[in-house]
C-alpha positions as CSV (number, residue, x, y, z in Angstrom):
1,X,35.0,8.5,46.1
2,X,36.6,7.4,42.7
3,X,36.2,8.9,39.4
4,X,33.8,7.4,37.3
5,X,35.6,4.1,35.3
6,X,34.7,5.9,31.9
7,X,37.1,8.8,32.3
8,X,40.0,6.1,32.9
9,X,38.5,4.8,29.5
10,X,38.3,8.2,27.6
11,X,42.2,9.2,28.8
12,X,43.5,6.1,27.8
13,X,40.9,6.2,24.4
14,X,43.0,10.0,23.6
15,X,46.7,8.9,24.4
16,X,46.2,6.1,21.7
17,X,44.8,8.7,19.6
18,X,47.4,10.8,19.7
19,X,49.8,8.4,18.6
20,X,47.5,7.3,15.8
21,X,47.0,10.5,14.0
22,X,51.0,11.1,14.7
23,X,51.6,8.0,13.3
24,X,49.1,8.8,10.3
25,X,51.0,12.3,9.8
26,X,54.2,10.6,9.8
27,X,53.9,7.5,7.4
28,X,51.0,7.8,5.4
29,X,50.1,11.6,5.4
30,X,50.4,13.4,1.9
31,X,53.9,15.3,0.8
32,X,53.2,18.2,-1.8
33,X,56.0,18.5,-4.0
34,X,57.9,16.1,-3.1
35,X,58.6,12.4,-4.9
36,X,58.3,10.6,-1.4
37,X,60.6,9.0,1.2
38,X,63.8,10.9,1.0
39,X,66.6,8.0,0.3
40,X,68.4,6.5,3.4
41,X,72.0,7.2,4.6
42,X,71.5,4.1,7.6
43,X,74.4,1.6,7.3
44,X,73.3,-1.7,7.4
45,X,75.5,-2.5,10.5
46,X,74.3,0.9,12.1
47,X,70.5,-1.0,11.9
48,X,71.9,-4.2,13.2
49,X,73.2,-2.6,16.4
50,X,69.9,-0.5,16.8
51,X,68.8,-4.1,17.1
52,X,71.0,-5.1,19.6
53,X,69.8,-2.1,21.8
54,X,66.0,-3.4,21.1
55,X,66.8,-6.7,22.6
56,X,68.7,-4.8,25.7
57,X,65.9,-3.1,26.6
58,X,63.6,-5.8,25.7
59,X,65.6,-7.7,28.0
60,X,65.2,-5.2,31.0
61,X,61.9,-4.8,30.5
62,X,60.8,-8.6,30.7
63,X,62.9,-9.1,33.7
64,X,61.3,-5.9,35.3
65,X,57.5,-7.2,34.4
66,X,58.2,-10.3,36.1
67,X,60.3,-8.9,38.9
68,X,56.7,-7.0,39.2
69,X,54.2,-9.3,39.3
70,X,56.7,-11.1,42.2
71,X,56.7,-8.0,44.2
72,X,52.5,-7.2,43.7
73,X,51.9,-10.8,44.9
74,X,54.4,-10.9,47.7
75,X,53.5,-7.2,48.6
76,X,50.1,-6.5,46.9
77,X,48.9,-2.6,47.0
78,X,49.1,0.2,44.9
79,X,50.1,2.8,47.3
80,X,53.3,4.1,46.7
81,X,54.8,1.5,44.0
82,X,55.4,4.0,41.5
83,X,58.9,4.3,41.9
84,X,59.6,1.0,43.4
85,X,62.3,-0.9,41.9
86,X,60.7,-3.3,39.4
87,X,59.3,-0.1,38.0
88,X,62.7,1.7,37.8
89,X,63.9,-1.4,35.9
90,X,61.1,-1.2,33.5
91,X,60.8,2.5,33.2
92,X,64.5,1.6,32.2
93,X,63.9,-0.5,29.7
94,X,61.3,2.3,27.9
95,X,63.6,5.0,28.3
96,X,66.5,3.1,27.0
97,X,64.0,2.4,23.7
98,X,63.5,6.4,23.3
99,X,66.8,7.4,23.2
100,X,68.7,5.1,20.8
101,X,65.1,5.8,18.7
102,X,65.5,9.3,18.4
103,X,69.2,8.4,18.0
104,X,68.6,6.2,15.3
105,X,66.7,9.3,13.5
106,X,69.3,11.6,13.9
107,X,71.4,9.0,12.3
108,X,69.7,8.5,9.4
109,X,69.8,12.0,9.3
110,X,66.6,13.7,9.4
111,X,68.4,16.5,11.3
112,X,71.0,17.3,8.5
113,X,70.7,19.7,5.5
114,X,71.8,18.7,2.3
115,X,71.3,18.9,-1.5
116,X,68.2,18.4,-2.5
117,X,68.9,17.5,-5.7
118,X,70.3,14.3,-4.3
119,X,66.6,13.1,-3.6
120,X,65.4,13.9,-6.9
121,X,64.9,17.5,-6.1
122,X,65.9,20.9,-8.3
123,X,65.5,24.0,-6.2
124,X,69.0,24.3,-4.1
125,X,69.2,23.1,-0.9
126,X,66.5,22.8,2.0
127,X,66.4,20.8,5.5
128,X,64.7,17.6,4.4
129,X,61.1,16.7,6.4
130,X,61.2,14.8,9.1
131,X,58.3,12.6,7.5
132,X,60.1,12.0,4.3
133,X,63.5,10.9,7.0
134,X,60.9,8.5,9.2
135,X,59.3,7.3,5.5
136,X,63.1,6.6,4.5
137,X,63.5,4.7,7.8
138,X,60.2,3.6,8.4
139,X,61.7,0.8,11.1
140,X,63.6,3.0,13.2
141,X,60.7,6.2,12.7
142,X,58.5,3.6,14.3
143,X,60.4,2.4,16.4
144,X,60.5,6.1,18.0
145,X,56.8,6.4,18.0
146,X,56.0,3.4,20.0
147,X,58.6,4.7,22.8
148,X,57.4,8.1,22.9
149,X,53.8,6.0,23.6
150,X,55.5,3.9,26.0
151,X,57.3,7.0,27.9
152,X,53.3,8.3,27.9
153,X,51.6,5.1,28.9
154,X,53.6,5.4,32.4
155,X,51.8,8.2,33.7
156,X,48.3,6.7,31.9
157,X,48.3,3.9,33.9
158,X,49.2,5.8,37.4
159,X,45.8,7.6,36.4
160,X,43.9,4.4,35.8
161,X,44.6,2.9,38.9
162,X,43.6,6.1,40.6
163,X,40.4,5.9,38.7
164,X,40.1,2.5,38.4
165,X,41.4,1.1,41.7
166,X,43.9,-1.9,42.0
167,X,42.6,-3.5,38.8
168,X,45.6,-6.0,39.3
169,X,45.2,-8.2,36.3
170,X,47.4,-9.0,33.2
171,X,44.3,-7.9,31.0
172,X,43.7,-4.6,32.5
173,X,43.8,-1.7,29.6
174,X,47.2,-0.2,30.2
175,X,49.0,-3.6,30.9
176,X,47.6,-4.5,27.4
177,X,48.4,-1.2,25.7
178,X,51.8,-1.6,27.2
179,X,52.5,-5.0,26.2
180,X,51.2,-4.2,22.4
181,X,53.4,-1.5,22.0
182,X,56.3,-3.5,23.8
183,X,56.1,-6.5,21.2
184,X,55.9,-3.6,18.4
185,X,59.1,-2.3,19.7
186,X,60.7,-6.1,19.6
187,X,59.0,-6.4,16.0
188,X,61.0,-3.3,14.6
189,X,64.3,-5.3,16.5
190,X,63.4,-7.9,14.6
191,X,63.1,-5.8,11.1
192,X,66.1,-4.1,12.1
193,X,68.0,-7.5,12.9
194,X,67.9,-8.7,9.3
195,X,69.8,-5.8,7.7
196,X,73.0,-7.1,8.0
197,X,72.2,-10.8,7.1
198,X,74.1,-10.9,4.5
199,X,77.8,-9.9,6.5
200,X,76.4,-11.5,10.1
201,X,75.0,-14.5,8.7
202,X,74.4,-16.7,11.4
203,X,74.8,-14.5,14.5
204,X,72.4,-12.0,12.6
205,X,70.2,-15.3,12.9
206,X,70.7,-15.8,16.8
207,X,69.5,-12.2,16.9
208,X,66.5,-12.7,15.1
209,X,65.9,-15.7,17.5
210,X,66.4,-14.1,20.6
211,X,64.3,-11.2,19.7
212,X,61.6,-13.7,18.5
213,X,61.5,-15.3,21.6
214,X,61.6,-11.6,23.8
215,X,58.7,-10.9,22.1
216,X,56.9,-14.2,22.8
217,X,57.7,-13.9,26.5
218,X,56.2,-10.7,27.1
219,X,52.8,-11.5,25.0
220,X,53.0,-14.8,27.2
221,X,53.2,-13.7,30.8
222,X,50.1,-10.9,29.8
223,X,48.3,-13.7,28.3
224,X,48.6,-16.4,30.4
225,X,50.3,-15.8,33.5
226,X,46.7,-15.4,35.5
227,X,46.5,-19.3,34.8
228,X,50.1,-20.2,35.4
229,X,49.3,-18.8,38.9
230,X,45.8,-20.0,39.4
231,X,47.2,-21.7,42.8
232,X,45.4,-19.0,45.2
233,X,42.1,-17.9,45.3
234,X,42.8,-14.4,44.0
235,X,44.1,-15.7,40.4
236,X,41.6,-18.2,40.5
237,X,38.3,-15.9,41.0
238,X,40.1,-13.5,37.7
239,X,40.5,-16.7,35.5
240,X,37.5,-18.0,36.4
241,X,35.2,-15.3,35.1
242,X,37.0,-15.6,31.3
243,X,35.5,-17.7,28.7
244,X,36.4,-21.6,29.4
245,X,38.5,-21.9,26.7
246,X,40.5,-18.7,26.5
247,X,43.7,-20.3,28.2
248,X,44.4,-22.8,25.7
249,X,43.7,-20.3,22.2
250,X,45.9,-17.5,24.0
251,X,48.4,-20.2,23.7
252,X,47.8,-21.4,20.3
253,X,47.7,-18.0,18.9
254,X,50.5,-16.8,20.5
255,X,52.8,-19.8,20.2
256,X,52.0,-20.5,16.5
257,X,52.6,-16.9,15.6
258,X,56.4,-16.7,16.5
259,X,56.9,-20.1,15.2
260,X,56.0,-19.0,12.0
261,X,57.4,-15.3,12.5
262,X,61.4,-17.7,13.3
263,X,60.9,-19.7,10.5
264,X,59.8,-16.9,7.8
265,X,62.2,-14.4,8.8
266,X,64.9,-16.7,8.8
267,X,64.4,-19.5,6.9
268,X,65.8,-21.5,9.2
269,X,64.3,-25.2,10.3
270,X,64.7,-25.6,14.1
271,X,63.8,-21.7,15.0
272,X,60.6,-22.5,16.2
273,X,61.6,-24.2,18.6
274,X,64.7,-22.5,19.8
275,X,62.1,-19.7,20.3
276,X,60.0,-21.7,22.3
277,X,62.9,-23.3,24.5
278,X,64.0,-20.0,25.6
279,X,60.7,-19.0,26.8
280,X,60.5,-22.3,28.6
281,X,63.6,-21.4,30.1
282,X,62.2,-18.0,31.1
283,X,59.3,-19.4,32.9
284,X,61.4,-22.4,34.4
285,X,63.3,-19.4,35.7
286,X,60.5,-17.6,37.4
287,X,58.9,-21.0,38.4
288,X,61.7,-21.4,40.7
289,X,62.2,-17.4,42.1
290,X,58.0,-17.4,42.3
291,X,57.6,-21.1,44.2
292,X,61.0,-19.6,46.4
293,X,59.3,-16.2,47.2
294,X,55.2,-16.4,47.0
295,X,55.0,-20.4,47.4
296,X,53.7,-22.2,45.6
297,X,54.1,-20.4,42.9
298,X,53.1,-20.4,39.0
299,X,53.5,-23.2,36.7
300,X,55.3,-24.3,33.6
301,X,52.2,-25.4,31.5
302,X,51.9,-22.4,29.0
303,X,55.1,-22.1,28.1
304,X,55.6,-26.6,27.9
305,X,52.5,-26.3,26.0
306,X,54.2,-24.3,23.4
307,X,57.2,-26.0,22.9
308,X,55.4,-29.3,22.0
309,X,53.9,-27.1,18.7
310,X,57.3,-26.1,18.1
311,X,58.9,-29.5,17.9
312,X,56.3,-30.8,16.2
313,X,56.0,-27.7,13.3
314,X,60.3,-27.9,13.4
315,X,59.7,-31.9,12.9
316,X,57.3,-31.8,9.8
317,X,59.5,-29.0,8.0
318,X,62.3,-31.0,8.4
319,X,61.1,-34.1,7.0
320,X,59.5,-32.3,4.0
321,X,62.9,-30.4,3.8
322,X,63.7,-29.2,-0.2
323,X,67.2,-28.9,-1.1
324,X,67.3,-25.3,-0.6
325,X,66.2,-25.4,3.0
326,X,69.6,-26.8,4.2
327,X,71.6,-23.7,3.3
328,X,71.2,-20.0,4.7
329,X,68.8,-18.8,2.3
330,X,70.0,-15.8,-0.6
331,X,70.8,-12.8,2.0
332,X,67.3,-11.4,3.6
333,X,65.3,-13.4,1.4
334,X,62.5,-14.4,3.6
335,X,60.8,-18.2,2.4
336,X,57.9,-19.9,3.6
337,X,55.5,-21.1,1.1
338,X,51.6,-21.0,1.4
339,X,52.2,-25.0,1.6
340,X,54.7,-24.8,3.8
341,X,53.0,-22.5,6.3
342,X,49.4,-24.4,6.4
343,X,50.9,-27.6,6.9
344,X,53.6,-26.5,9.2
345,X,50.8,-25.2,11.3
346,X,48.8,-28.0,11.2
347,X,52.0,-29.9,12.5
348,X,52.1,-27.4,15.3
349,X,48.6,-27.4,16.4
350,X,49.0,-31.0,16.2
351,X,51.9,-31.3,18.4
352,X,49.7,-28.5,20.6
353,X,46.3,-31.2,21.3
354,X,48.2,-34.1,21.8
355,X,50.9,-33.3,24.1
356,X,50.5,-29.6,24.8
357,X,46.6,-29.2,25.9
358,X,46.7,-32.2,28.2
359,X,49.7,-30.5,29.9
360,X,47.6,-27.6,30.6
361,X,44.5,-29.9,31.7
362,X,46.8,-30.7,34.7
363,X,46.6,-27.2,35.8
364,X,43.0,-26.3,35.3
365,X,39.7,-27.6,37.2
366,X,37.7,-26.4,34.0
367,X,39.5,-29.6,31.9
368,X,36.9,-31.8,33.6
369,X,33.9,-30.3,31.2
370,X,34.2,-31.6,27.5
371,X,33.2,-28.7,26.6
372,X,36.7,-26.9,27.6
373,X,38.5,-29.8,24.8
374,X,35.5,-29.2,22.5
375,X,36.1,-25.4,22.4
376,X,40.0,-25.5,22.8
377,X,39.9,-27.5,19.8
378,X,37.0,-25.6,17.7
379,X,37.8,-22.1,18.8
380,X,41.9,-22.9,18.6
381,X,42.6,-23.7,15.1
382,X,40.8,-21.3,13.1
383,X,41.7,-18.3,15.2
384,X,45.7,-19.4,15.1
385,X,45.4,-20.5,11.5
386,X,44.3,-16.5,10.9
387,X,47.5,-15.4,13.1
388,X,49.8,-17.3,11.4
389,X,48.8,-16.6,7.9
390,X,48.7,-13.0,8.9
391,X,52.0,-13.0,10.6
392,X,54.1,-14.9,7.8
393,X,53.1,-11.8,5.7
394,X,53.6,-9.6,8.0
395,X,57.1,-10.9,8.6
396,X,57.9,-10.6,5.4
397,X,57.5,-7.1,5.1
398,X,59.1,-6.3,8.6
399,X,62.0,-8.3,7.3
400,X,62.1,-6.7,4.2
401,X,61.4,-2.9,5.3
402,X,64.3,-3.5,8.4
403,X,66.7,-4.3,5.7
404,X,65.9,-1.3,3.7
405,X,64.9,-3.3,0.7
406,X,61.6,-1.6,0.2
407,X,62.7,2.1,0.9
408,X,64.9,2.8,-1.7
409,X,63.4,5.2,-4.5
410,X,63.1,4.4,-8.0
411,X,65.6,5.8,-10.3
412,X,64.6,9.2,-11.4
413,X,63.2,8.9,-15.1
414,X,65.6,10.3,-17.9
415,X,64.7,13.4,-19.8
416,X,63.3,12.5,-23.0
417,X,64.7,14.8,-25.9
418,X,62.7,16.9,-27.7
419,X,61.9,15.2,-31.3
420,X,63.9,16.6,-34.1
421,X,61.5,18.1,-37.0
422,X,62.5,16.4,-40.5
423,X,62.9,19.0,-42.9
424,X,60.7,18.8,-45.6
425,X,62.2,22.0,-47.6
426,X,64.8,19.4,-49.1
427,X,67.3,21.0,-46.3
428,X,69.8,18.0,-44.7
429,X,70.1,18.2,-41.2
430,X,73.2,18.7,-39.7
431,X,72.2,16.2,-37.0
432,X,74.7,13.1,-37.1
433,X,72.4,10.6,-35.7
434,X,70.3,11.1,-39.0
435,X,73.8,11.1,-41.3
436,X,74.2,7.6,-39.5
437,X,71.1,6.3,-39.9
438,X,71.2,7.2,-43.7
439,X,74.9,6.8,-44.9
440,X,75.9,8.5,-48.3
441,X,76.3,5.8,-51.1
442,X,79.5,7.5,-52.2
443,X,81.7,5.3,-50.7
444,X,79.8,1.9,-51.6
């Protein structure tokens, strides 16, 4: 007899918990006596490489998801999977992610004592908080959190099947935990790719990009994969129960979010949709392993679907290219205008009805009911015009935080002197500021 579902619920509910109040203690929590973030001692390139190591793992962790999913439909069960090889490959990937995190920390040195008066500080020498060395390196410090949560999650979601059963769906808590925290840990790459942008130029770029595009394949295959497979009955039956329109605003919302993320972070025209070709390339990938190994196989419709908003985003903002879009823009500096990002979505979403939504009509009995174009359409472009303004922000910031930009403390304010008395006993100060200020006459 299993467990009731709601203890799956409440273990899950106090691991993310845990990691909330951590992360509250670590960024936002109050320092007594002390001005703030100490200052950072990160090289630039030493945050670019941290980057590369994000997309390494990222990399090993998409290709174990997907080497997953292959093996649970070929194989099915639950039974002793837990150390099977997809799952080495991803536990990999997370553990790869811890190390170089708490690497990364020791690097920026929240392990080494030094003067304090070098962070503003007057009494001596003390061993500087870990909180004021995660504030100083708030890319990398969170970057370590969310490993530490995915190094958790592993066990969490060995419990939840135990309570839970099977449960084998993309959209199942823990698989949507995991893949949260997993696009977190690409986002911090993607921070952390920027900080040498102004020595790396246009590999720091291809980075960015590839990062991007990790991040977009992972969200994709939890959000959609259910419907690139709905070829069997199983799929079918789990797809079938979600609101008729969910396929095609998972897409939108997703898609649109990393074209805009490309194009922010970078500035660069054409991002988009180098994003969205190497996730069609993923997919084409798997299309041919999956259709070789569980025939038929999944489909190539959400990712296609995607890359027809790209091209047609990439299209407008080149045709309404300024001047200053056909260099590299000024080292880090992160520009899309409020114009630029409406309109360019528009564009996308655009590109996304006309070509992109009948491609996935192909793949889906509920196409025949108007209402699945009526809510595709009504539900679609509100919830990704939300996503995308929210992300170009966001982006911003990441960029700008991953560079180190917005860590750095103010300079520490200059004593102000104590005001010199005038005498008012007819007795001349012997002050030579006020013997300058008032020059004798003697020698006029």
């Amino acid at each position: 007899m299993r467990a009731p579902e709601w203890q799956g619920w409440v273990a899950l509910a106090a691991l993310a918990g845990a990691f909330l109040a951590a992360g509250w203690w670590l960024f936002f929590s109050p320092l007594p006596g002390m001005p703030g973030a100490a200052s950072s001692r990160t090289s630039p390139r030493a945050r670019q490489w941290v980057s590369v190591l994000v997309l390494a793992s990222g990399v090993l962790f998409i290709t174990g998801a997907r080497w997953d999913e292959l093996w649970h439909r070929k194989f099915g069960g639950f039974a002793d999977d837990f150390l099977w090889p997809p799952h080495l490959l991803l536990y990999a990937g997370l553990g790869l992610n811890a190390i170089f995190a708490v690497a990364g920390l020791a690097v920026a040195g929240g392990v080494v004592r030094r003067s304090a008066t070098e962070d503003g500080l007057s009494n001596g020498t003390r061993w500087m908080g870990i909180r004021r060395k995660v504030r100083a390196e708030p890319m990398i410090g969170f970057l370590g959190l969310t490993a530490m949560s995915q190094m958790a999650s592993i066990p969490s979601d060995l419990l939840w099947h135990e309570i839970i059963g099977p449960d084998l769906t993309a959209w199942s808590l823990p698989h949507l935990l995991l893949a949260l925290t997993t696009a977190a840990v690409l986002w911090a790459g993607i921070g952390l790719s920027r900080a040498s942008a102004r020595t790396w130029r246009g590999r720091a770029d291809i980075l960015t990009v590839c990062l991007i595009a990790a991040s977009q394949v992972s969200m994709m295959q939890i959000g959609t994969t259910e419907w690139d497979w709905a070829v069997d009955a199983g799929s079918r039956a789990v797809v079938d129960a979600r609101p008729i329109w969910a396929w095609p605003v998972v897409c939108v919302v997703v898609g649109s979010v990393h074209a805009v993320a490309a194009r922010t972070v970078t500035g660069r025209i054409g991002t988009a949709t180098a994003v969205a070709g190497i996730g069609v390339v993923v997919q084409g990938i798997t299309v041919m392993i999956g259709r070789a190994v569980v025939p038929p196989g999944p489909g190539l419709a959400s990712a296609m679907s995607v890359m027809f908003g790209a091209l047609a985003a990439d299209a407008w903002w080149w045709l309404h290219r300024r001047p200053s879009d056909q260099t590299v823009p000024a080292w880090l500096m992160p520009v899309l205008s409020t114009s630029d990002l409406w309109t360019g979505y528009v564009a996308w979403f655009v590109g996304f009805t006309f070509l992109g939504l009948p491609y996935l009509a192909v793949r889906t009995p509920q196409s025949s009911d108007p209402i699945w174009w009526i809510l595709a359409l009504v539900v679609g472009l509100p919830a990704g015009a939300v996503a995308s303004g929210v992300t170009r922000d966001a982006a911003r910031w990441i960029a700008w935080q991953g560079a180190g930009l917005g860590r750095t403390l103010p300079p520490a304010p200059r004593p102000v002197p104590a005001l010199q008395g005038v005498p008012s006993s007819g007795v001349s100060s012997s002050k030579a500021p006020v013997r300058k200020r008032f020059p004798s006459r003697r020698g006029a």
